[in-house]
C-alpha positions in Angstrom: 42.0 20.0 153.1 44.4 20.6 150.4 46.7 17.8 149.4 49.5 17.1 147.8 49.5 16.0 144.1 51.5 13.0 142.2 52.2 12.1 138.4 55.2 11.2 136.3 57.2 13.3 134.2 56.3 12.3 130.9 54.9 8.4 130.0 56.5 5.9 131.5 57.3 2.4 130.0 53.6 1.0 130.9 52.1 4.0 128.7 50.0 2.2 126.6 48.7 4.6 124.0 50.8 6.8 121.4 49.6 10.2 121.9 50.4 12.2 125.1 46.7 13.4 124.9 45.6 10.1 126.2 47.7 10.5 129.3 45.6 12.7 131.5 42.5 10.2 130.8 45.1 6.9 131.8 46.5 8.5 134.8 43.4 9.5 136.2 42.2 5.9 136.0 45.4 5.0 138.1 44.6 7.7 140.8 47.3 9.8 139.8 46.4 14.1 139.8 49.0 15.6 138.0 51.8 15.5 134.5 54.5 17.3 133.7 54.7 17.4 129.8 58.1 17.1 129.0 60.2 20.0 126.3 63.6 19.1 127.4 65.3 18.8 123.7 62.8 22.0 122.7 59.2 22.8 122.1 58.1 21.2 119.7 54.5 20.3 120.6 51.9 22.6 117.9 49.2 24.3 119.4 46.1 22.1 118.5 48.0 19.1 119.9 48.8 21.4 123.0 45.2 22.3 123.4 43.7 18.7 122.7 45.7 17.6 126.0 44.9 20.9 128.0 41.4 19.9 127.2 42.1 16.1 127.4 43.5 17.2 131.3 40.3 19.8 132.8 38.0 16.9 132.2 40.0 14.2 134.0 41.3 16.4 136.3 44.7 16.0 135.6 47.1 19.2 136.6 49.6 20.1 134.0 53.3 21.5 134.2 55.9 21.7 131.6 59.2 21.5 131.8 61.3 23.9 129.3 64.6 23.0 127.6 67.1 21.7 129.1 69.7 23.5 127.6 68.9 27.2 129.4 71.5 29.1 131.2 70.6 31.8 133.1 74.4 32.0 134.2 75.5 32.9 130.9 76.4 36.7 130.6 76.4 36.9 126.9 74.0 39.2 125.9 73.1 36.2 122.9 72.5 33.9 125.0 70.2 35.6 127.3 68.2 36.5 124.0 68.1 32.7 123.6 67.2 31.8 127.0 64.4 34.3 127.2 63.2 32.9 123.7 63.2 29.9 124.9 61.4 30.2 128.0 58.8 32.6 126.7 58.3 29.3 124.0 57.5 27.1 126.7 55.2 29.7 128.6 53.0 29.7 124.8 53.1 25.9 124.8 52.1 26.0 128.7 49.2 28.8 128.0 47.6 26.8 124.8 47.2 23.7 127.3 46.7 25.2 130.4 49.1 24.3 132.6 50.4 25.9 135.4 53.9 26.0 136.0 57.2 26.0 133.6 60.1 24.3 135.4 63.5 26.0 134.4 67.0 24.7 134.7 69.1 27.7 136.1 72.7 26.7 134.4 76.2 25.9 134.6 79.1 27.7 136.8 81.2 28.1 133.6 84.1 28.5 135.5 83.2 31.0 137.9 82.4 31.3 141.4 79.0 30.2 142.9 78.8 33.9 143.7 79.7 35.2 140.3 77.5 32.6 138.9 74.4 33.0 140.9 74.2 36.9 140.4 74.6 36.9 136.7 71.5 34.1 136.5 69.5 36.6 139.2 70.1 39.3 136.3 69.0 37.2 133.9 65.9 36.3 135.1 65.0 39.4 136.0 65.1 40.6 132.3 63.2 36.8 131.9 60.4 37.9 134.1 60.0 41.3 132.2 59.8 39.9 129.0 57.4 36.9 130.7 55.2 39.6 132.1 55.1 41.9 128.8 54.0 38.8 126.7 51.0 37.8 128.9 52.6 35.1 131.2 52.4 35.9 134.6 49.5 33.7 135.1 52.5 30.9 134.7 54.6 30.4 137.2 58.5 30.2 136.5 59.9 27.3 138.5 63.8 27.4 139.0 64.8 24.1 139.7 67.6 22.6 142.2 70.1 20.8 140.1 72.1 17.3 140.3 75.7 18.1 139.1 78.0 19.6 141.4 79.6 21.9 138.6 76.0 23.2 137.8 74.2 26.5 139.7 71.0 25.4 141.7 72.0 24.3 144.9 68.8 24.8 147.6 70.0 28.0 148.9 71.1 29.1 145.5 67.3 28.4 144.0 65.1 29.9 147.3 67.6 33.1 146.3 66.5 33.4 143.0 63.0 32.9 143.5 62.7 36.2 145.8 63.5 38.1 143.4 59.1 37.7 142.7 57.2 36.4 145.0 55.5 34.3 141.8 57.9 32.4 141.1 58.0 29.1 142.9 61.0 26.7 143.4 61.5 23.2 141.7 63.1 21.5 145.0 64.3 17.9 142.9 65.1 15.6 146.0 67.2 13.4 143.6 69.6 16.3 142.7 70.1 17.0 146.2 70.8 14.1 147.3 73.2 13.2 144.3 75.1 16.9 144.9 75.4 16.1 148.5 77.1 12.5 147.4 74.3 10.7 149.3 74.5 12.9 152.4 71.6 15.9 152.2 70.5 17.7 154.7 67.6 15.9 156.4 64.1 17.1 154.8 62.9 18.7 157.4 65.9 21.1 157.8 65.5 21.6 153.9 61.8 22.6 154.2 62.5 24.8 157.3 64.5 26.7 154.9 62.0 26.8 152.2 59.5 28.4 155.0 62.1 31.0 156.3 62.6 32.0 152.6 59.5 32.0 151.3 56.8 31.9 153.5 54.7 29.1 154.8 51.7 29.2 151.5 54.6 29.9 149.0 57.0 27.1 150.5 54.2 24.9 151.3 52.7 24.5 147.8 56.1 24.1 146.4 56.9 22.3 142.8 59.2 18.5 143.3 60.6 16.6 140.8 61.4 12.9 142.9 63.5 9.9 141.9 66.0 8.0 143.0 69.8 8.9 141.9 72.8 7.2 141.3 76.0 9.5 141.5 79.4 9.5 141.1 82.0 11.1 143.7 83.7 13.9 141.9 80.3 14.9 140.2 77.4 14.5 141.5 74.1 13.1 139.2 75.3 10.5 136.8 71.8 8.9 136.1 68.1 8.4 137.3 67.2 4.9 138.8 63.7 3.0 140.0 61.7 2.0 143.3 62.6 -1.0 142.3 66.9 -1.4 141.7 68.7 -2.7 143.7 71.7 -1.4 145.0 71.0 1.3 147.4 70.1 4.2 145.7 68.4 7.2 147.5 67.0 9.3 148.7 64.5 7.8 150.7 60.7 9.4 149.8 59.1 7.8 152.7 60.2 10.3 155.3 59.4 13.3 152.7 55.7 12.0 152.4 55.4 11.7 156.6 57.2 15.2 156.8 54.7 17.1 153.9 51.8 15.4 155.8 52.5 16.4 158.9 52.7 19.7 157.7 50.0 19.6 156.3 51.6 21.4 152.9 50.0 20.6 149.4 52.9 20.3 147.1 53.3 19.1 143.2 55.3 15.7 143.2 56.7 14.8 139.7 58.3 11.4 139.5 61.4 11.2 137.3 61.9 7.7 138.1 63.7 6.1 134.6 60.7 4.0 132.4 58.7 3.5 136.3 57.8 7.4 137.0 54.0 6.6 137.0 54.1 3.4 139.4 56.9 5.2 141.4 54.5 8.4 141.6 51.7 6.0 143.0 54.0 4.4 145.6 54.9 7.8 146.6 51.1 8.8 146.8 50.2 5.6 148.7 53.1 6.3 151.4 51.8 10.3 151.6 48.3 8.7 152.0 49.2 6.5 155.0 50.9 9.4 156.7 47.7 11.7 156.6 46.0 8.3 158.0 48.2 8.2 160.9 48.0 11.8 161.4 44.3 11.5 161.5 
Protein backbone atom coordinates (compact mmCIF):
# COMPACT_ATOMS: atom_id res chain seq x y z
CA UNK A 1 0.00 0.00 0.00
CA UNK A 2 1.00 3.40 -0.87
CA UNK A 3 0.93 6.02 1.89
CA UNK A 4 0.89 9.21 2.40
CA UNK A 5 4.16 11.24 3.09
CA UNK A 6 5.07 14.05 5.93
CA UNK A 7 8.05 16.66 6.37
CA UNK A 8 8.39 20.33 7.00
CA UNK A 9 8.84 23.02 4.77
CA UNK A 10 12.22 24.05 5.34
CA UNK A 11 14.21 23.50 9.07
CA UNK A 12 12.33 24.24 11.71
CA UNK A 13 13.60 25.82 15.11
CA UNK A 14 14.89 22.25 16.45
CA UNK A 15 17.23 21.96 13.24
CA UNK A 16 20.24 21.36 14.66
CA UNK A 17 22.87 21.53 11.94
CA UNK A 18 23.74 24.48 9.53
CA UNK A 19 23.59 23.13 6.14
CA UNK A 20 20.22 22.02 4.64
CA UNK A 21 22.17 18.98 3.24
CA UNK A 22 22.07 17.44 6.71
CA UNK A 23 18.26 17.68 6.71
CA UNK A 24 17.29 14.58 4.77
CA UNK A 25 19.71 12.42 7.04
CA UNK A 26 17.87 14.24 10.49
CA UNK A 27 14.45 13.84 9.38
CA UNK A 28 14.80 10.41 8.46
CA UNK A 29 15.95 9.63 11.97
CA UNK A 30 12.62 11.33 13.20
CA UNK A 31 10.50 9.10 10.77
CA UNK A 32 9.63 11.83 8.66
CA UNK A 33 9.65 10.88 4.43
CA UNK A 34 9.58 14.01 2.79
CA UNK A 35 11.18 18.18 2.45
CA UNK A 36 10.19 20.84 0.66
CA UNK A 37 13.36 23.01 0.07
CA UNK A 38 12.35 26.44 0.43
CA UNK A 39 13.23 29.43 -2.80
CA UNK A 40 10.58 31.82 -1.71
CA UNK A 41 12.84 35.15 -1.75
CA UNK A 42 14.62 33.48 -5.08
CA UNK A 43 16.89 30.63 -6.10
CA UNK A 44 19.74 31.09 -4.79
CA UNK A 45 20.96 27.55 -3.94
CA UNK A 46 24.28 26.60 -6.60
CA UNK A 47 24.31 23.46 -8.09
CA UNK A 48 26.89 21.43 -6.10
CA UNK A 49 25.07 22.44 -2.96
CA UNK A 50 21.75 21.35 -4.85
CA UNK A 51 23.21 18.07 -5.81
CA UNK A 52 24.94 17.29 -2.27
CA UNK A 53 21.29 17.29 -0.80
CA UNK A 54 19.64 15.44 -3.88
CA UNK A 55 22.24 12.93 -3.01
CA UNK A 56 22.13 13.56 0.85
CA UNK A 57 18.05 12.71 0.25
CA UNK A 58 18.12 9.06 -2.27
CA UNK A 59 20.18 7.54 0.52
CA UNK A 60 17.84 8.49 3.48
CA UNK A 61 15.01 8.23 1.53
CA UNK A 62 13.86 11.53 1.96
CA UNK A 63 11.37 12.95 -1.08
CA UNK A 64 12.23 16.41 -2.20
CA UNK A 65 9.97 19.39 -3.44
CA UNK A 66 10.75 22.93 -3.91
CA UNK A 67 8.90 25.70 -3.67
CA UNK A 68 9.63 28.67 -6.24
CA UNK A 69 9.49 32.39 -5.53
CA UNK A 70 6.98 33.79 -3.92
CA UNK A 71 6.70 36.74 -5.89
CA UNK A 72 5.14 34.96 -9.30
CA UNK A 73 2.14 36.16 -10.93
CA UNK A 74 0.69 34.25 -13.46
CA UNK A 75 -2.27 36.92 -13.43
CA UNK A 76 -0.22 39.54 -14.70
CA UNK A 77 -0.86 40.30 -18.44
CA UNK A 78 2.26 42.27 -19.12
CA UNK A 79 4.09 40.55 -21.54
CA UNK A 80 7.49 41.49 -18.92
CA UNK A 81 6.29 40.03 -16.41
CA UNK A 82 5.28 36.76 -17.89
CA UNK A 83 9.06 36.73 -19.25
CA UNK A 84 9.89 37.10 -15.47
CA UNK A 85 7.57 34.54 -14.26
CA UNK A 86 8.63 31.93 -16.80
CA UNK A 87 12.32 32.81 -15.81
CA UNK A 88 11.67 32.26 -12.65
CA UNK A 89 9.91 29.15 -12.63
CA UNK A 90 12.07 27.52 -15.23
CA UNK A 91 15.01 28.59 -12.37
CA UNK A 92 13.43 26.67 -9.88
CA UNK A 93 12.70 23.53 -12.26
CA UNK A 94 17.04 23.67 -12.76
CA UNK A 95 17.42 23.92 -9.02
CA UNK A 96 14.72 21.02 -8.62
CA UNK A 97 16.43 18.79 -11.58
CA UNK A 98 20.27 19.20 -9.96
CA UNK A 99 18.68 17.67 -6.63
CA UNK A 100 16.11 15.55 -7.79
CA UNK A 101 13.13 16.48 -6.55
CA UNK A 102 9.98 16.08 -7.76
CA UNK A 103 7.58 18.75 -7.66
CA UNK A 104 7.86 22.79 -7.91
CA UNK A 105 5.09 24.42 -5.99
CA UNK A 106 3.89 27.75 -7.69
CA UNK A 107 2.01 30.72 -6.23
CA UNK A 108 -0.64 31.54 -8.99
CA UNK A 109 -0.91 35.58 -8.10
CA UNK A 110 -2.81 38.50 -7.24
CA UNK A 111 -6.39 39.77 -8.68
CA UNK A 112 -4.83 43.20 -9.41
CA UNK A 113 -8.00 44.70 -9.55
CA UNK A 114 -9.92 42.54 -11.71
CA UNK A 115 -12.50 40.02 -11.60
CA UNK A 116 -11.81 36.36 -10.46
CA UNK A 117 -12.88 35.64 -14.05
CA UNK A 118 -10.58 38.09 -15.73
CA UNK A 119 -7.96 37.06 -13.33
CA UNK A 120 -8.04 33.43 -13.60
CA UNK A 121 -8.01 33.29 -17.51
CA UNK A 122 -5.03 35.60 -17.92
CA UNK A 123 -2.94 33.16 -15.29
CA UNK A 124 -4.50 29.99 -17.44
CA UNK A 125 -2.65 31.86 -20.50
CA UNK A 126 0.19 32.22 -18.75
CA UNK A 127 0.86 29.03 -17.72
CA UNK A 128 0.28 27.64 -20.79
CA UNK A 129 3.18 29.65 -22.38
CA UNK A 130 4.95 28.34 -18.67
CA UNK A 131 4.48 24.78 -19.61
CA UNK A 132 5.90 25.27 -23.25
CA UNK A 133 8.85 26.84 -22.20
CA UNK A 134 8.98 24.09 -19.11
CA UNK A 135 8.61 21.26 -21.66
CA UNK A 136 11.20 22.82 -24.31
CA UNK A 137 13.91 23.11 -21.49
CA UNK A 138 13.74 19.48 -20.35
CA UNK A 139 11.25 19.72 -17.31
CA UNK A 140 8.36 17.83 -17.76
CA UNK A 141 9.73 15.13 -15.57
CA UNK A 142 8.88 18.06 -12.77
CA UNK A 143 5.66 18.52 -11.90
CA UNK A 144 4.30 22.28 -11.68
CA UNK A 145 2.20 22.53 -8.60
CA UNK A 146 -0.27 25.61 -8.53
CA UNK A 147 -0.98 26.22 -5.09
CA UNK A 148 -4.42 27.37 -3.22
CA UNK A 149 -3.71 30.72 -1.63
CA UNK A 150 -4.55 32.41 1.91
CA UNK A 151 -5.53 36.06 0.99
CA UNK A 152 -8.81 36.79 -0.11
CA UNK A 153 -7.56 39.50 -2.76
CA UNK A 154 -5.14 36.82 -4.16
CA UNK A 155 -6.20 34.13 -7.24
CA UNK A 156 -6.11 30.43 -5.98
CA UNK A 157 -9.19 29.67 -4.53
CA UNK A 158 -9.83 25.52 -4.73
CA UNK A 159 -11.91 25.69 -7.73
CA UNK A 160 -9.79 28.33 -9.18
CA UNK A 161 -6.43 25.93 -8.81
CA UNK A 162 -8.27 22.33 -9.97
CA UNK A 163 -9.15 24.81 -13.13
CA UNK A 164 -5.74 25.55 -13.92
CA UNK A 165 -4.34 22.29 -13.44
CA UNK A 166 -6.44 20.74 -16.42
CA UNK A 167 -5.07 22.61 -18.64
CA UNK A 168 -2.10 19.23 -18.41
CA UNK A 169 -2.91 16.46 -16.83
CA UNK A 170 0.88 16.75 -15.19
CA UNK A 171 0.46 19.27 -13.36
CA UNK A 172 -0.78 18.51 -9.80
CA UNK A 173 -2.48 20.98 -7.34
CA UNK A 174 -0.92 22.41 -4.08
CA UNK A 175 -4.34 22.11 -1.93
CA UNK A 176 -2.76 24.34 1.45
CA UNK A 177 -5.56 23.56 4.10
CA UNK A 178 -4.35 26.71 6.04
CA UNK A 179 -5.13 29.07 3.12
CA UNK A 180 -8.45 27.61 2.87
CA UNK A 181 -9.44 27.82 5.92
CA UNK A 182 -8.08 31.47 6.48
CA UNK A 183 -10.02 32.63 2.88
CA UNK A 184 -13.08 31.00 4.15
CA UNK A 185 -12.60 33.25 7.64
CA UNK A 186 -12.57 29.87 9.53
CA UNK A 187 -15.55 28.36 7.80
CA UNK A 188 -14.19 25.83 4.67
CA UNK A 189 -15.89 23.54 3.18
CA UNK A 190 -15.61 20.28 5.06
CA UNK A 191 -12.58 18.09 3.68
CA UNK A 192 -14.40 15.58 2.29
CA UNK A 193 -16.55 17.92 0.11
CA UNK A 194 -13.10 19.51 -0.90
CA UNK A 195 -11.55 16.16 -1.93
CA UNK A 196 -14.79 15.12 -3.75
CA UNK A 197 -13.97 17.95 -5.84
CA UNK A 198 -10.45 17.16 -6.35
CA UNK A 199 -11.67 13.53 -7.64
CA UNK A 200 -14.39 14.97 -9.98
CA UNK A 201 -11.66 17.34 -11.42
CA UNK A 202 -8.96 15.38 -11.63
CA UNK A 203 -9.40 11.86 -11.33
CA UNK A 204 -9.03 9.53 -8.47
CA UNK A 205 -4.79 8.68 -9.06
CA UNK A 206 -4.21 12.39 -10.00
CA UNK A 207 -6.43 13.84 -6.93
CA UNK A 208 -5.39 11.07 -4.80
CA UNK A 209 -1.59 11.64 -4.85
CA UNK A 210 -2.13 15.32 -4.49
CA UNK A 211 0.68 17.89 -3.11
CA UNK A 212 -0.46 19.84 0.72
CA UNK A 213 1.09 22.40 2.40
CA UNK A 214 -0.63 22.16 6.32
CA UNK A 215 -0.58 24.55 9.25
CA UNK A 216 -2.52 26.21 11.30
CA UNK A 217 -3.70 30.02 10.39
CA UNK A 218 -4.59 32.93 12.08
CA UNK A 219 -6.71 35.40 9.86
CA UNK A 220 -8.15 38.52 9.86
CA UNK A 221 -11.88 39.34 8.69
CA UNK A 222 -11.58 41.57 5.70
CA UNK A 223 -8.43 39.60 4.44
CA UNK A 224 -8.03 36.42 4.98
CA UNK A 225 -4.23 34.91 5.97
CA UNK A 226 -2.44 37.24 8.33
CA UNK A 227 0.12 34.67 9.72
CA UNK A 228 1.14 30.93 10.29
CA UNK A 229 0.74 29.57 13.88
CA UNK A 230 1.71 26.02 15.83
CA UNK A 231 0.12 22.69 17.17
CA UNK A 232 0.86 24.09 20.01
CA UNK A 233 -0.85 28.07 20.44
CA UNK A 234 -3.37 28.64 22.05
CA UNK A 235 -6.15 30.41 20.96
CA UNK A 236 -8.15 28.53 18.59
CA UNK A 237 -6.55 28.42 15.51
CA UNK A 238 -7.55 26.00 12.65
CA UNK A 239 -8.06 24.04 10.71
CA UNK A 240 -8.28 20.96 12.43
CA UNK A 241 -5.75 18.11 10.57
CA UNK A 242 -7.16 15.24 12.53
CA UNK A 243 -10.24 14.77 10.31
CA UNK A 244 -7.96 15.28 7.06
CA UNK A 245 -5.63 12.42 8.18
CA UNK A 246 -9.00 9.91 8.99
CA UNK A 247 -10.48 11.23 5.59
CA UNK A 248 -6.98 10.51 3.30
CA UNK A 249 -6.86 7.10 5.17
CA UNK A 250 -9.98 6.07 4.52
CA UNK A 251 -9.45 6.70 1.16
CA UNK A 252 -6.83 5.19 0.97
CA UNK A 253 -4.94 8.19 -1.11
CA UNK A 254 -1.11 8.67 -0.84
CA UNK A 255 -0.58 12.38 -0.78
CA UNK A 256 2.58 14.81 -0.03
CA UNK A 257 1.94 16.60 3.42
CA UNK A 258 4.27 19.65 3.96
CA UNK A 259 3.95 21.34 7.27
CA UNK A 260 4.26 25.09 7.32
CA UNK A 261 3.68 25.30 10.86
CA UNK A 262 5.92 28.74 12.08
CA UNK A 263 9.58 27.39 13.88
CA UNK A 264 7.44 23.69 14.80
CA UNK A 265 6.82 22.34 10.93
CA UNK A 266 8.92 19.11 11.70
CA UNK A 267 7.16 18.13 15.15
CA UNK A 268 3.84 19.41 13.70
CA UNK A 269 4.55 17.13 10.42
CA UNK A 270 5.07 14.12 12.92
CA UNK A 271 1.90 14.77 14.92
CA UNK A 272 0.17 14.90 11.66
CA UNK A 273 1.85 11.52 10.59
CA UNK A 274 1.10 9.85 14.04
CA UNK A 275 -2.77 10.90 13.64
CA UNK A 276 -2.74 9.51 9.72
CA UNK A 277 -1.08 6.39 11.26
CA UNK A 278 -3.73 5.70 13.84
CA UNK A 279 -6.44 6.12 11.21
CA UNK A 280 -4.97 3.34 8.87
CA UNK A 281 -4.85 1.33 12.35
CA UNK A 282 -8.48 1.68 12.81
CA UNK A 283 -9.18 1.09 9.32
CA UNK A 284 -7.27 -2.04 9.53
Amino acid sequence: MTRAKFGPAGNADAFPYKSSVDAPRWLAGLGLDCYEYQCGKGVNVGEETARKLGAAAREAGISLSLHAPYFINLANPDPESLKKTTGYILAACQAADWMGAGRVVVHTGALMKRTRREALDIAKASMTEVLKAWEGEGYAHIALCPETMGKINQLGDLDEVLELCQLDGRLIPTVDFGHLYARALGDPEPYGVMLDKMERALGRERAGGFHSHFSQIEFTPNGGEKCHRTFADNGGFGPDPAPLMAEVARRGWAPTFICESAGTQTEDALAMKGMYLSSLECRA
